[in-house]
Every structure is written in C-alpha cells, then in structure tokens.
TILUMGU-151819 format. One record per residue (C-alpha): x, y, z. Coordinates in steps of 0.02 Angstrom, whole numbers, plus 50000, padded with zeros to 5 digits. Example, Ala and Ser with C-alpha at 12.3 -4.5 7.8 and 13.67 -1.06 7.14 Angstrom:
<nodes>
<<50615 49775 50390>>
<<50684 49947 50357>>
</nodes>
This chain:
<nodes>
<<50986 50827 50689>>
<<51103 50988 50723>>
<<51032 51029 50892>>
<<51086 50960 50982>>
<<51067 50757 50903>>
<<51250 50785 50810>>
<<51338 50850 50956>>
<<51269 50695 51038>>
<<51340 50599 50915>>
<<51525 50677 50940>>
<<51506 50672 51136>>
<<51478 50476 51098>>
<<51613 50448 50999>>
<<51720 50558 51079>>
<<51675 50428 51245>>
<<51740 50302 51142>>
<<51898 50361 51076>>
<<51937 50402 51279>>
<<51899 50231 51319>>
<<51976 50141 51168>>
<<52131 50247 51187>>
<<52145 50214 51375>>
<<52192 50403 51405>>
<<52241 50415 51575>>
<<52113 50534 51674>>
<<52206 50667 51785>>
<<52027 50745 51805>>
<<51847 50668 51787>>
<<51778 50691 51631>>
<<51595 50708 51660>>
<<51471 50691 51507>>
<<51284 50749 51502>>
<<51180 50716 51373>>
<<51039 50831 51438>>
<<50855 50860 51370>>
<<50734 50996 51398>>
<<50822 51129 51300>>
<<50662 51199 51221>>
<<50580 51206 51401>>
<<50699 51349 51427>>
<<50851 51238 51500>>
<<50764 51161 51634>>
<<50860 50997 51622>>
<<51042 51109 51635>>
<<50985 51210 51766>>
<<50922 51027 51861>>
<<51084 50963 51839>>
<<51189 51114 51913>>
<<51068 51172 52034>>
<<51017 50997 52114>>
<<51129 50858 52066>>
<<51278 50801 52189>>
<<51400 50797 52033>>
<<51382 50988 52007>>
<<51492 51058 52144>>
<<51630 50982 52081>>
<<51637 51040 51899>>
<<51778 51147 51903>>
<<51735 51193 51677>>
<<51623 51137 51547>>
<<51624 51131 51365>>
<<51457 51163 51284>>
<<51400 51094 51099>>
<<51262 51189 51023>>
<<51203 51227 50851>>
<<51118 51387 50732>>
<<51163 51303 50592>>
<<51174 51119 50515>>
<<51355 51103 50480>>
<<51495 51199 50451>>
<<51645 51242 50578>>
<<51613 51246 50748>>
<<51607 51417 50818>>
<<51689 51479 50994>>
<<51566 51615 51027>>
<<51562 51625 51210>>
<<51713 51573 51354>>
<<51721 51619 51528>>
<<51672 51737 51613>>
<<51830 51707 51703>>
<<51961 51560 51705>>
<<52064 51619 51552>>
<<52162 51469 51556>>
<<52044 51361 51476>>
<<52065 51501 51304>>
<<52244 51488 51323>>
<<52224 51274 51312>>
<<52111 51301 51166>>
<<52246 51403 51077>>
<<52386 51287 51119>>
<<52309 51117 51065>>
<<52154 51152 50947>>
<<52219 51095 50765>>
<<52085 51187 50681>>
<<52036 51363 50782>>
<<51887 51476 50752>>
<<51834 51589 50885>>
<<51828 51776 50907>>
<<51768 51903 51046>>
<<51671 51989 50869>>
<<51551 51834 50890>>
<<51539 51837 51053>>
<<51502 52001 51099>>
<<51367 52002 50960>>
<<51263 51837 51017>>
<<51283 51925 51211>>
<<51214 52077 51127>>
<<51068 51979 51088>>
<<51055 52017 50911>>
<<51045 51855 50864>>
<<50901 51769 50960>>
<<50934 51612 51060>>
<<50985 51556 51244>>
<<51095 51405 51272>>
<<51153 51303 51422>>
<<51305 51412 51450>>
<<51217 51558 51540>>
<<51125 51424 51658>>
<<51291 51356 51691>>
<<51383 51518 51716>>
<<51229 51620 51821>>
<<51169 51465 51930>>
<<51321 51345 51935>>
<<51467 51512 51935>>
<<51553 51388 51832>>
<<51663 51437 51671>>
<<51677 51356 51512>>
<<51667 51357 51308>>
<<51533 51387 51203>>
<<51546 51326 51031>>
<<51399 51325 50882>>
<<51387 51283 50706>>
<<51325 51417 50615>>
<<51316 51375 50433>>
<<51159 51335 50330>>
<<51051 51406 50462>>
<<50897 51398 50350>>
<<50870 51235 50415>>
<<50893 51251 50600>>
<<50738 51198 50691>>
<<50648 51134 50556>>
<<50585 50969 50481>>
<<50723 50973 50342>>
<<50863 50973 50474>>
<<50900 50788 50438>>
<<51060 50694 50464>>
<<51101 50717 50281>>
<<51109 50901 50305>>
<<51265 50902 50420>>
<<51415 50873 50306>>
<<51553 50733 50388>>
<<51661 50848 50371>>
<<51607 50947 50511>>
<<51582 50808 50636>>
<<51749 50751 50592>>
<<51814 50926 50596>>
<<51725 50968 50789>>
<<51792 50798 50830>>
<<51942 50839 50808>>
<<51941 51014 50898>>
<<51826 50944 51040>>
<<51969 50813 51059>>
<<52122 50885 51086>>
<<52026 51007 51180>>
<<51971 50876 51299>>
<<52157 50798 51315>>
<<52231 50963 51347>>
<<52137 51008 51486>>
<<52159 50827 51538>>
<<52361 50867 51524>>
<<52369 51016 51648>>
<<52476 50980 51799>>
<<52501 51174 51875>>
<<52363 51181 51978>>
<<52384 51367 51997>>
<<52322 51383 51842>>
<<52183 51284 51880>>
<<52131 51401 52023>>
<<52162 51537 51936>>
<<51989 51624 51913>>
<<52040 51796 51864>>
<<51916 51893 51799>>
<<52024 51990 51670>>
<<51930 51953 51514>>
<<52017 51905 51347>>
<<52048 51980 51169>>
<<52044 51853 51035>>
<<52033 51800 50876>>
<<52087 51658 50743>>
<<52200 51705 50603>>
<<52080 51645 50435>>
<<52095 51451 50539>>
<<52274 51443 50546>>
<<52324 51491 50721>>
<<52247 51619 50867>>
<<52283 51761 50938>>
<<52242 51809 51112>>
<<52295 51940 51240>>
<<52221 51981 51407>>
<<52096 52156 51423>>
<<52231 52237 51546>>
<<52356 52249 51421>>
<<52238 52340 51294>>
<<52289 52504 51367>>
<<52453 52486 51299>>
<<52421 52400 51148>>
<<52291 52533 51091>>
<<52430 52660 51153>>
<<52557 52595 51038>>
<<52469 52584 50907>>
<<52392 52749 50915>>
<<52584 52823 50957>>
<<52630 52731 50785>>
<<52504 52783 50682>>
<<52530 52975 50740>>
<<52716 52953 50693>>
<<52665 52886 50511>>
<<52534 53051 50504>>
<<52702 53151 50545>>
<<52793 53075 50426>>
<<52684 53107 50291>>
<<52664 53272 50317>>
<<52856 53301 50317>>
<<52860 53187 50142>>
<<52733 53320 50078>>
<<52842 53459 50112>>
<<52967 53388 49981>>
<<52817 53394 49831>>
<<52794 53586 49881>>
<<52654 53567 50036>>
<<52688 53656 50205>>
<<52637 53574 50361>>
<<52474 53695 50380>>
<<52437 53671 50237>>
<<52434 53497 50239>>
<<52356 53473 50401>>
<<52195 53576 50366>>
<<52164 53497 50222>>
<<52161 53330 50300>>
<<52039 53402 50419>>
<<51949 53434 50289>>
<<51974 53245 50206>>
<<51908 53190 50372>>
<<51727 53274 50334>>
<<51729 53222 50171>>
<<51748 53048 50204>>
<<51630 53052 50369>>
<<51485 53140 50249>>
<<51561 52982 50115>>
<<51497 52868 50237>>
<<51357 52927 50296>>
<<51297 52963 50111>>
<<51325 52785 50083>>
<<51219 52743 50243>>
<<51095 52835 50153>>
<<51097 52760 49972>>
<<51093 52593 50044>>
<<50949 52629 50156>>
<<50857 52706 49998>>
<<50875 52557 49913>>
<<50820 52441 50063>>
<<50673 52568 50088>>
<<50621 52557 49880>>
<<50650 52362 49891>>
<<50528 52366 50053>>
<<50394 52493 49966>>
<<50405 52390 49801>>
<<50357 52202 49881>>
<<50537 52135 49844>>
<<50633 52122 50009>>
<<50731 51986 50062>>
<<50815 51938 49905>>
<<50973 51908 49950>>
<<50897 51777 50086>>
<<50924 51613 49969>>
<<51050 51706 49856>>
<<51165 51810 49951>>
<<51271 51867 49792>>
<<51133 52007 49781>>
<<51199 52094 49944>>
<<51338 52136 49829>>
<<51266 52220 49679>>
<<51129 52307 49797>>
<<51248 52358 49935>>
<<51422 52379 49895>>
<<51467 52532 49816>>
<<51638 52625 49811>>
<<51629 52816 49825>>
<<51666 52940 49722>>
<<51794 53053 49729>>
<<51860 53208 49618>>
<<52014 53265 49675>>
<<52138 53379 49566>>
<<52338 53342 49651>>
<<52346 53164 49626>>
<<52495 53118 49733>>
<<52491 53231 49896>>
<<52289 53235 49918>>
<<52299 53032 49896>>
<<52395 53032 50062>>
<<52308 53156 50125>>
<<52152 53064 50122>>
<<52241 52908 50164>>
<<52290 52996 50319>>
<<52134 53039 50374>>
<<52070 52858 50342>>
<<52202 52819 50484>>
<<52175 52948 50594>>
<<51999 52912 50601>>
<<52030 52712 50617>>
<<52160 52761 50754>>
<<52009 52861 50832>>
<<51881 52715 50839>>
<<52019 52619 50907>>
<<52024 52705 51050>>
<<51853 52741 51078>>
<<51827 52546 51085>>
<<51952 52548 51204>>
<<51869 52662 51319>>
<<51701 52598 51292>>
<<51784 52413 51338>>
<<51734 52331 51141>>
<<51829 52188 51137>>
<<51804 52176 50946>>
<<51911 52341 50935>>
<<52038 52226 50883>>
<<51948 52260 50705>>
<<52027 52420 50713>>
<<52198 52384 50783>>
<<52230 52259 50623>>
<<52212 52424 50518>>
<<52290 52556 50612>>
<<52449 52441 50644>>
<<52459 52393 50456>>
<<52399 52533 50366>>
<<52542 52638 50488>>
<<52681 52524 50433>>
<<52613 52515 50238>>
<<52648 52722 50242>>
<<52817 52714 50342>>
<<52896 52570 50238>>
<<52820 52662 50084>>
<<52900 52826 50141>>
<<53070 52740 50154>>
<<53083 52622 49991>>
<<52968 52760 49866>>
<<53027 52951 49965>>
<<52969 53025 49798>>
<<52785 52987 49782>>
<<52774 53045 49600>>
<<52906 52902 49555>>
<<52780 52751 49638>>
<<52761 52604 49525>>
<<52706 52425 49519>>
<<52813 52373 49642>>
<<52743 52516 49775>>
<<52553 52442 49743>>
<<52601 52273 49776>>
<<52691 52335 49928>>
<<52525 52427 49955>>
<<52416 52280 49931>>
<<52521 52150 50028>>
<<52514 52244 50196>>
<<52330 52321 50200>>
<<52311 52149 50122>>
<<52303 52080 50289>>
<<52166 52174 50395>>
<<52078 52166 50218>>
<<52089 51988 50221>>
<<52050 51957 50401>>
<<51917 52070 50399>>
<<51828 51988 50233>>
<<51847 51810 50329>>
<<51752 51895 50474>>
<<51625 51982 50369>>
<<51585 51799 50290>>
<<51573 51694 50449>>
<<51445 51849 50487>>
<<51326 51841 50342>>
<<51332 51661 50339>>
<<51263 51690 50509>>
<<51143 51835 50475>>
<<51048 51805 50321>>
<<50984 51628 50385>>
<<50938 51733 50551>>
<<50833 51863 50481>>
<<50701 51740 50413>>
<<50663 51695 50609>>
<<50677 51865 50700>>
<<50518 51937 50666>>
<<50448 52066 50557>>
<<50413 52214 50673>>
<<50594 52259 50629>>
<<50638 52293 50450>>
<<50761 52154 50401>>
<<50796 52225 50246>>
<<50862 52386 50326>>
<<50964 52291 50447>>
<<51046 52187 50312>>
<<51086 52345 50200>>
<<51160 52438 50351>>
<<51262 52294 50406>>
<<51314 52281 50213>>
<<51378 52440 50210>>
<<51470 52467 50356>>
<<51568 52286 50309>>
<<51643 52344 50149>>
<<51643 52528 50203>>
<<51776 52460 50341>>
<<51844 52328 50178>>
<<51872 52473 50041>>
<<51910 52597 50154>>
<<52098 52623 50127>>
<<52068 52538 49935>>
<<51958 52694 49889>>
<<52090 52817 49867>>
<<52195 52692 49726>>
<<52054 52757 49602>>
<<52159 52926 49628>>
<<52303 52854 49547>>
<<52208 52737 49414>>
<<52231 52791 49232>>
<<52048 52796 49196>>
<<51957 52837 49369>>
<<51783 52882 49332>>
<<51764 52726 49210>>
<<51812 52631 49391>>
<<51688 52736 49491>>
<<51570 52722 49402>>
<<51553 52526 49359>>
<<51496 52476 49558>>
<<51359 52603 49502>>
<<51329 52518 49333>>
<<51299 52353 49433>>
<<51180 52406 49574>>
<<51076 52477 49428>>
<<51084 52337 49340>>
<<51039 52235 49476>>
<<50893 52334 49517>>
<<50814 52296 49361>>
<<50843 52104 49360>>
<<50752 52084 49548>>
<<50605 52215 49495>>
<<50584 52098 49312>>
<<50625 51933 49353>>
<<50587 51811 49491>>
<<50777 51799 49515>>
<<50730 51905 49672>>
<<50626 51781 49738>>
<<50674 51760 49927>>
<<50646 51571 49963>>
<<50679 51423 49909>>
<<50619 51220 49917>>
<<50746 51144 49832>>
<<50822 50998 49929>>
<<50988 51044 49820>>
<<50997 51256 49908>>
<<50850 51241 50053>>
<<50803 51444 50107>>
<<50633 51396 50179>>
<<50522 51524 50240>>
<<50477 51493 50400>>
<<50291 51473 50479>>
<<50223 51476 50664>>
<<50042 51456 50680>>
<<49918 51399 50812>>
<<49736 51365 50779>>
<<49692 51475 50982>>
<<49524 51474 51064>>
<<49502 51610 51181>>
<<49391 51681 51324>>
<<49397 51841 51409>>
<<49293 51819 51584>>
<<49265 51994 51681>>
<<49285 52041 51867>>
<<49111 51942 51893>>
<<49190 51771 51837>>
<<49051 51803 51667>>
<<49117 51748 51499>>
<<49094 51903 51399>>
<<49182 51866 51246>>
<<49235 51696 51159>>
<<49311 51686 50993>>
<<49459 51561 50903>>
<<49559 51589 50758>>
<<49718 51562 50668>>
<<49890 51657 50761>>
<<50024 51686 50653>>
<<50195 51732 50725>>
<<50264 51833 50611>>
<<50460 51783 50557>>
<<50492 51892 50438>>
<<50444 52053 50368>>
<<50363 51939 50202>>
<<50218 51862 50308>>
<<50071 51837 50284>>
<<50082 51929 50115>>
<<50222 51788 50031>>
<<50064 51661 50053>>
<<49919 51743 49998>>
<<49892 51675 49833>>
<<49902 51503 49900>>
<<49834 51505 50068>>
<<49680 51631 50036>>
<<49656 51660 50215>>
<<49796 51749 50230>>
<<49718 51897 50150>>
<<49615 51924 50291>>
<<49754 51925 50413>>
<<49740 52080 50539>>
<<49878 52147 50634>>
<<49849 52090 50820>>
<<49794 52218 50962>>
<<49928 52228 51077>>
<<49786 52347 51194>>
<<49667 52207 51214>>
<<49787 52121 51346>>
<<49911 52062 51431>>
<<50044 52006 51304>>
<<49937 52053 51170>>
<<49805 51914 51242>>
<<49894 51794 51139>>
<<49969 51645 51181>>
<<50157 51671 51179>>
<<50243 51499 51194>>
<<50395 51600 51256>>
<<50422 51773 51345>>
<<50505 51825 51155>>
<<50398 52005 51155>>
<<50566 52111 51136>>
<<50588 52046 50956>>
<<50426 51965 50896>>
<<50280 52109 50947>>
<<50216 52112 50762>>
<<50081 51966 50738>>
<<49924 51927 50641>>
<<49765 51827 50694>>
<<49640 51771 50558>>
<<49481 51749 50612>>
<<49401 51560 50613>>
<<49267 51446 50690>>
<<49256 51404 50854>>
<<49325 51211 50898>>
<<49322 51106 51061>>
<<49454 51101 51168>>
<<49522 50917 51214>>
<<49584 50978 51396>>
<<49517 51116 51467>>
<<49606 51249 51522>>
<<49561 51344 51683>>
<<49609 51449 51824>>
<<49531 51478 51973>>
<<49549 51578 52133>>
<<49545 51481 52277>>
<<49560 51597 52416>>
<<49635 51757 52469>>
<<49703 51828 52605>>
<<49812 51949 52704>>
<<49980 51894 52758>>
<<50041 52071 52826>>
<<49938 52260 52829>>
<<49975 52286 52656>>
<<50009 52123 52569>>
<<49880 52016 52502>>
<<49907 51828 52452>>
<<49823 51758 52314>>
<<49793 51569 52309>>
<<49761 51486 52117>>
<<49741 51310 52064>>
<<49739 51288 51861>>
<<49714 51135 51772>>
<<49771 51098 51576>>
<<49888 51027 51445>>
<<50073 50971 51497>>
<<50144 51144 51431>>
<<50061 51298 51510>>
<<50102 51500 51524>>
<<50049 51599 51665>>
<<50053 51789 51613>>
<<49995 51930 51728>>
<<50017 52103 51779>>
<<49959 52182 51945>>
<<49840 52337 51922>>
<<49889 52516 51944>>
<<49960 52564 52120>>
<<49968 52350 52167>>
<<50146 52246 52130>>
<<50201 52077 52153>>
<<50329 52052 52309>>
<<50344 51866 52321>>
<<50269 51696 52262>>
<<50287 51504 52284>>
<<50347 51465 52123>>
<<50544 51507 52171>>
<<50598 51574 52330>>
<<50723 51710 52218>>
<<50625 51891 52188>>
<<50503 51866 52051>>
<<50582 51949 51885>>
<<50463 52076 51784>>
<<50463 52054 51580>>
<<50550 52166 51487>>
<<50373 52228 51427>>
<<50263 52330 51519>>
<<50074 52321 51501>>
<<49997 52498 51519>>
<<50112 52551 51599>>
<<50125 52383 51735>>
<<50270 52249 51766>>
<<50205 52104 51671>>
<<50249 51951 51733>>
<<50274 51764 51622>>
<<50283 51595 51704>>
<<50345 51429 51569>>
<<50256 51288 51676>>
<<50261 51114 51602>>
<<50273 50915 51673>>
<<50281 50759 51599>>
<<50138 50665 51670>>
<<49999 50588 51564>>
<<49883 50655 51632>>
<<49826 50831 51695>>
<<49873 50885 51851>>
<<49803 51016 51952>>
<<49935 51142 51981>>
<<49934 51259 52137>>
<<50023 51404 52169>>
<<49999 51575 52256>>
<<50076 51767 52222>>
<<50100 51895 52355>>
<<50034 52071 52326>>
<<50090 52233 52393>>
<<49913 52331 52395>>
<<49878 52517 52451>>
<<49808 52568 52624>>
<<49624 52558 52635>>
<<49616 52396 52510>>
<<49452 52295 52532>>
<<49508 52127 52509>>
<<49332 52066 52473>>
<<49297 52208 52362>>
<<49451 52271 52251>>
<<49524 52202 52115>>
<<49709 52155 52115>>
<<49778 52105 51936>>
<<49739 52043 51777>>
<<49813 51866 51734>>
<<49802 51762 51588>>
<<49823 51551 51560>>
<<49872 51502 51407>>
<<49878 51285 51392>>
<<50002 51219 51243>>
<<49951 51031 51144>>
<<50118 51044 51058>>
<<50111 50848 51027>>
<<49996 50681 51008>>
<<49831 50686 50932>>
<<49781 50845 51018>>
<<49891 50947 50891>>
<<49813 51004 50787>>
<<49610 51009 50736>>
<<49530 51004 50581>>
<<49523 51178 50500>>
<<49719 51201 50539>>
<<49781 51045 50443>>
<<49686 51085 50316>>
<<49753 51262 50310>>
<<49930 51184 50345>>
<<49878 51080 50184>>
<<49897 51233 50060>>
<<50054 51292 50097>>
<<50201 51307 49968>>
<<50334 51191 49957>>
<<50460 51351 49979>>
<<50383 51382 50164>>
<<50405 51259 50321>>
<<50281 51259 50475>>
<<50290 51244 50672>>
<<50098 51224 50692>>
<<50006 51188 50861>>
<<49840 51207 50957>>
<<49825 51318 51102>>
<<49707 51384 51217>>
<<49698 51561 51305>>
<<49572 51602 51452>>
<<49604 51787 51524>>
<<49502 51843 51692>>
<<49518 51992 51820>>
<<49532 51943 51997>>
</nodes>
C-alpha cells in the first residue's frame, strides 16, 4: 500500500482537486503512474528514454516510500535547478527536508534505488524526491495494508504535494526557469515550522564567520579568566589539554558502546532495541565523567575546547564539501553567542545563578533541539532498516556507533553543567546505574526480544527464501554436479539462528561458498552483493522444474584479430539473470544488449569483472531470448579450442502456480508469527564456454 499504491492515491486526488478547482495551467502538468519499479525502473527509464512527452519535462516531483506513513521526506532535489528548493520553501505549509538525509540515502547506507536517479542520469532532468519513512518494519511486506498508512499523512503530503504543484504552476520569470545552475544547496527545516536554505558558494563565508566569531568568544574567555587569577598561557595550554581529554572522552565512549554491542552480539541478544527503541537509550547513552578541581575557570575551559573543536569540524566539512556541516554551524554560532552574552550580563563567573543556566539552556537549547529532531527522523529511519540490510555487517555495532556519536554531539556542551551541580558524581554516575540495569533486564527477561507480531506494534523479522535447483555443466557441456536446496538471504545478523526451534531445518543451515562461483553460484534476484554477501543454503531434495532453464552457445566467431563474438540463445521463466565473468587475460568490450559500454559489478570474481544482466518480459509464454557478448582475447587464441568465460542463468517463478513446490510451503508453514517471508522458486544452471 505505501509503495508506491498511496502515492497513487494522492497523485489521483491531487488530479482532481486541479480539475475541480479549475486552476489555470501556465505549464503542463504531466502525471505518470508508472509500474515496473521492482524490475529495476524499467518503466521510468521507458518513459524518459523513449516516450515523445519526455523532452519536454522541464522538473519532476517523485513520490516514494521506506516507510508506511509518517511525514513525507525531501531527501533528494536537483542536481541543479535550485529554484524548484526555493518554491518548496516559499509555498510548502508543512516542510521537512534536509541535505543530512540526502547525503546519507546518496551515500548508500540505506539500501534502495528510486525513479529519481533514472530521471536525473538518462532524462538530465531535475526534480524532488520525497519518501515516507516511518514504520518501516512494514515496507515491502504482506502487512503493508491500507490500514497501516495513517490519514494523516496522505492528508498531510496532500497538502505539501499541493501547493507545491501550484507554486511551480505560479512562476512567471522565466529566467528562473532556465536557470540550471549547478551550485548545489544547504538546507534544512526548522523542527516543521519553516526552512532554511542557502546556496554552497556562500558557505565559504558563512563557515568564515562563524569560525571568526567563535575565535572572538575563545578570546574573550580567556581575558574573563584573567579576572579569577588565570594568565592567558596558562589558560590556553590547559585547554589544549581539555581538547585531549575530551577527544580520548569520545573515543572511550566509542569504545564502551562497542563493548556492549560486541557482549550483546557474543551473548545471542542483539537487536533489541529493533521493536523497542527505548533500549538504545539505557544501552548507549552515557554522559562522561569528569573530575575536575577549579570549578568555575576549568568549566569554560572545557567549554572552550568543546567550541574550538566544533568550530574545527565545521570547517573541515567545509573543505571536504559536507553539506550536513550545517550540524556544526547551529553549535558553533550558538554556543559562541551563549559565552559572549554570558560574559556581558554574568562578568563574574563565581556570581552565576539561575538566571545564567536558563540563559545557558535557552541558546544551546536550539542546536540541542534541532539536532534531537534530526537524530529522531534518523532512528525512525535506521532501526526499521537494519532488519533488511543483511547480516555480513554487524547491525548491532552500527546502531551503537551511530548511538553514540548522536548524543555525544547532543550532551556535548551539557557535560560540563555536572561541574557546577551540587552533587556531581551522584549525576555521573546514574546514566551508569541505568545501562547496568538495563543489561540485566535484556540478559533475564524476554523484554530483549527483537521482533514482534502484534498487529497493535508490527517489528517483523524479515525472510527471503527460494527452494533453487542447480547444475554445474563443465567445459564438455557434461552435467557434473546437480543438487537443490533451500537459499536463505540473510537480513539480519539473527538468521537462521532466531528460527531454529521452530523451523528445525534451520539448524543445518551452512554458510554459502562464495569460491564455488560466480556470485556465489546462487541465484541473486538483484546485483545487491555489496551489502548482502553473507547467505545460507540448507540442503534438500531434488524437485522438477516447471520451465526449464537453459543456455546454449550457438556459435562463435571472430569479428576483429583479437575479439571473439559469442552468440547465446536461453530459454526460461519471465524473470531471468545472466551473470558471467570472462577468464583470466579475456574481457568483455561490447554486447547487443545496450549499445552503452557494458558496466562491470562492483564484485570481482577471482580476481575478474563480473558482469549481471536483470532480463524479464511479460509474455505468457517462454520466449527464446538471443543475445551475443564481444570478447577481447589474447594473441594466439584458438577459437575452437580455448575457453572464454564462465557464465551462469539463473530463471525466477516469482508468481502463479509455479511459486513455490511442495517441501518449501511446507517449510514456509512453520514459521513464527513474529517473522514475514518473500519466498520463491528458482533455478540456477552454470557452464564454461
């Protein structure tokens, strides 16, 4: 229902209310309702590569989901065209959009593709991304129903998605429609309410500034030290030295939270903050302790050095061109003004009172504040996402880092109050008294159980398994080995062990071979190797395949002195992978499948450019498919003789009655009520030709 059946929904209604309303069109509002997502956006890249509407699409706006519900995120706009940011800012009643999320979903942290890259790279066409991103536990499975997606939100993206729509309609300067500057944009919403937004050339002298006005604060303080008996030398070495201590603070932080992740991991009880997040807290979020004689004067010295090293990472994300170092200019502007408006209403530190702290807390109130909202639209995000990024990578680890470094940057300039408090090691040491605590309750209870069925808090753990048959043939076209068995794509570090005492087969789950071939001579639906290389296969009878499955080599021959052309017909199901790699000394130049240069996987196979073709139609019936690849070979090749790649075919029944077989639903039969299952038949055939 989320993706993309709700943003449907909005796009229809939104039709509507333009037609109803009789808005008068300056501009021709196109709307496509476009299928094929899952087939790696072959029905966007149709439309902008092929149809005679595309050329004239001067922006887009994109709906997507990661989540059922929830605001709408702007996590991607551009690449160029910042006018269609500034409309957003101008007219949008309800903003939420920050260059944070969109430099982390172009990172690729967070796995997923959407039609905005096809239209950017094929179409060179700009435009707005937006997503849900809340309850991401049911995103792409069967519980993502209508009655998961709140009103609220359609109404809500509605809303945006409309006056988005009329603003654009409303420009008249057509300047600013031509303007395709590639200057990129700084942005961010303020907790909602309104957004802020500069262009990247002006960063140099924003970062400036603020780095000028947090030295002058620095100065200040050191002069305002002088008066309680410190010299300037004095003072400055020992914020030096405040510096190290609160660089080793951090990274002994890093460290306790990466014990406890590690002890979690070694003790069978990761993941528990998946369906309750609260735990992240208690586990992760500790304040650190500090001993430190001279109350007054060594507070500000180590408040100092929290802004001297804030005003350092702002300019390194300058330099390094992170647009998300706007993080850092919230602090260093605020925490700079906190000490010079504290220096001129409270010049005698020892004489600070109530009325200095809530002075204190209203200005580093703000980056606090706007940070925290950040950090939550971020683990809202990120703990759904870690049950469907694999298990090769320790999600538990990730989570505890990314904990850490959250509330580090949160309690960072809040720290140094326990210097003041009347009872500071009573303070220190309750965060301690908690993550103990809550150490015991997840070891002795099943209040650390990670997943959850209940239609009332859904945190399903999530299942992808295909019942494969496979064949290896040699260099001689012989069949010398055939087995079948049950894949298992692991999604998170907890499988296959979270199922074992339900689903018995589990226990004899192996860890898959990546040696025996060419993407692990598996077949991988999708080229998805960078994050999911960790998998288990489970030995099982043999079955019949309902459509067979086949390659074959239909002729080959030289089309230059040291190219060699391969010709292939292969027959199968409607959704096929071709996966091959050339042998040592021998690479792939050209082929007939797309006249561009063929691009290599980001995977190497001892050592060769593996190669992965999605191939997939919509007749009912199997069609031969023919293609051929073009070979660069050494001199001397015999083209009778020598062998020129290894290449594998995997065939797909994703659908109909060819599903499944058997032995899988009855092993799909067993599973909890806490997990939820993307199950399938395949079939693999791997040669040498």
């Amino acid at each position: 229902a989320s993706d993309d059946g709700a943003a449907c929904a909005i796009l229809l209604e939104l039709l509507r209310v333009v037609l109803k309303t009789k808005l008068k069109l300056n501009y021709n509002i196109l709307f496509l309702f476009n299928g094929a997502e899952e087939n790696i956006m072959q029905a966007s890249h149709g439309f902008i590569t092929q149809h005679k509407w595309a050329k004239d699409v001067r922006a887009f706006i994109n709906l997507e989901a990661c989540g059922a519900g929830g605001r709408e995120l702007l996590f991607q706009v551009g690449p160029n065209n910042p006018w269609l940011l500034e409309v957003y800012s101008q007219v949008v009643p309800y903003p939420y959009a920050s260059t944070l999320a969109q430099e982390i979903f172009q990172s690729g942290v967070i796995p997923g593709d959407t039609d905005f890259r096809v239209f950017r790279d094929f179409g060179d066409i700009s435009g707005v991304d937006f997503a849900w991103s809340s309850n991401g536990y049911v995103y792409h499975t069967k519980y993502d129903t209508v009655d998961q997606i709140p009103l609220g939100s359609l109404q809500r993206t509605g809303d945006n998605i409309l006056a988005l729509l009329r603003g654009l309609n409303e420009i008249t300067d057509q300047r600013k429609i031509t303007d395709t500057s590639t200057n990129d944009l700084i942005f961010f919403d303020m907790l909602g309410a309104f957004m802020v937004r500069w262009r990247a050339n002006l960063t140099a002298v924003i970062s400036i500034l603020a780095a000028a006005l947090s030295a002058f604060a620095v100065h200040r303080n050191m002069r305002a030290a002088k008066r309680l008996g410190t010299d300037k030398t004095t003072y400055y070495a020992a914020m030096m030295k405040a510096i190290g201590v609160q660089c080793f603070g951090w990274v002994l932080a890093f460290a306790c939270c990466l014990t406890i992740a590690l002890s979690l991991t070694v003790l069978g009880r990761t993941m528990s903050w998946y369906a309750r997040p609260i735990w992240i807290y208690f586990l992760y979020v500790r304040q650190l302790k500090k001993s430190i004689p001279n109350i007054w004067t060594l507070f500000q010295v180590y408040y100092d050095a929290i802004q001297i090293l804030w005003t350092l990472l702002l300019l390194v994300t300058y330099t390094l061109g992170i647009r998300s170092g706007f993080i850092a200019l919230l602090w260093v502007v605020f925490s700079a003004v906190q000490s010079l408006i504290s220096n001129r209403l409270f010049p005698d530190a020892r004489k600070r009172s109530l009325k200095w702290l809530l002075l204190y807390i209203l200005l580093l109130g703000i980056p606090f504040v706007q940070s925290f909202y950040l950090d939550l639209g971020a683990i809202g995000m990120f703990l759904p996402t870690m049950g469907r990024t694999g298990s090769a990578f320790n999600s538990e680890i990730i989570i505890a880092a990314m904990i850490c470094a959250m509330f580090g940057i949160l309690f960072s300039f809040f720290c140094q109050l326990v210097l003041v408090a009347q009872f500071p090691h009573i303070l220190q040491r309750i965060p301690a008294s908690f993550t103990f605590l809550a150490l015991a309750v997840l070891l002795l209870t099943d209040l650390g159980f990670p997943y959850s069925g209940d239609v009332t808090s859904l945190a399903p753990q999530r299942f992808f398994i295909s019942n494969v048959d496979r064949k290896f043939y040699d260099e001689n076209k012989k069949l010398v080995d055939h087995d079948a068995g049950f894949w298992l794509i692991d999604m998170d570090i907890n499988t296959p062990e979270s199922v074992e005492m339900a689903v018995s087969e589990m226990k004899r789950a192996k860890v898959v071979d990546c040696s025996r071939g060419i993407y692990c001579a598996m077949p991988y639906p999708l080229p998805v190797m960078n994050f999911i290389f960790k998998t288990h296969y489970i030995e099982a009878p043999t079955f019949e395949v309902p459509i067979e499955t086949d390659l074959r080599l239909t002729g080959r021959v030289h089309v230059a002195t040291d190219v060699i052309r391969m010709n292939f017909t292969c027959t199968g199901p409607d959704h096929m992978n071709l996966m091959f790699a050339g042998l040592p000394g021998i690479e792939l130049q050209t082929w007939s499948l797309d006249p561009e240069k063929p691009l290599a996987s980001t995977h190497q196979y001892d050592g060769r450019n593996m190669y992965f073709v999605y191939y997939s139609h919509s007749s009912l019936e199997p069609k031969p498919w023919h293609f051929h690849l073009d070979f660069k070979v050494p001199p001397k090749f015999n083209i009778d003789k020598d062998l020129v790649l290894d290449i594998t075919l995997s065939g797909h029944f994703i659908h109909g009655k060819n599903k499944t077989t058997p032995q899988l639903t009855n092993l799909m039969s067993r599973f909890p009520t806490w997990t939820t299952a993307t199950y399938w038949t395949s079939a693999l055939r791997s040669y040498k030709f």
